[in-house]
Phi, psi and omega in degrees: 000300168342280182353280161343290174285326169299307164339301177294273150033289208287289181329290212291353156323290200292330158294349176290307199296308186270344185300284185315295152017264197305263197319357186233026158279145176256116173293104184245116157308126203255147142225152200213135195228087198246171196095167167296022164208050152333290189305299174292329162310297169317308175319292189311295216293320180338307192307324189288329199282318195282334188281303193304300177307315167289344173302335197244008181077025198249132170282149195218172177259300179220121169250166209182144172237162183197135222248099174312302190208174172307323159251047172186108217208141181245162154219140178245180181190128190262107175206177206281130161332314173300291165310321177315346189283304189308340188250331169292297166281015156276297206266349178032064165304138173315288182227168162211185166173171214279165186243159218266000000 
């Protein structure tokens, strides 16, 4: 019986454990932005991106641009896995994927 309850114990440690894992990866949100006025799109939007979040209380890491080619260019925003849902369905980022 001991056993049993040590046992149990020990898994909801590890479901804790991997849970807290998964949630404390950082996501970056993609916006992709091409042509010859990639670059200034981007650039703009960051302003925006930096507006919603101190507008809405939610924390980030890095918001950012970045020029790919003369006709492509991003703006991104870096945040806790926990937090993405919430920045997803307001800003309906292009894309996303784990951050560096």
């Amino acid at each position: 019986m001991f056993e049993q309850a040590e046992h149990f114990v020990f898994l909801t440690f590890v479901k804790s454990i991997e849970k807290k894992l998964i949630l404390d990866r950082k996501i970056k949100l993609i916006w992709d932005f091409k042509g010859p006025t990639g670059l200034g799109t981007a650039k703009h939007h960051c302003i925006h991106l930096k507006e919603f979040a101190e507008q809405e209380k939610l924390p980030f890491y890095k918001i950012e641009f970045l020029e790919i080619s003369d006709l492509h260019a991003i703006a991104y925003i870096i945040v806790d896995e926990s937090d993405m849902k919430t920045y997803r369905d307001a800003l309906k980022p292009h894309r996303g994927e784990l951050a560096k």
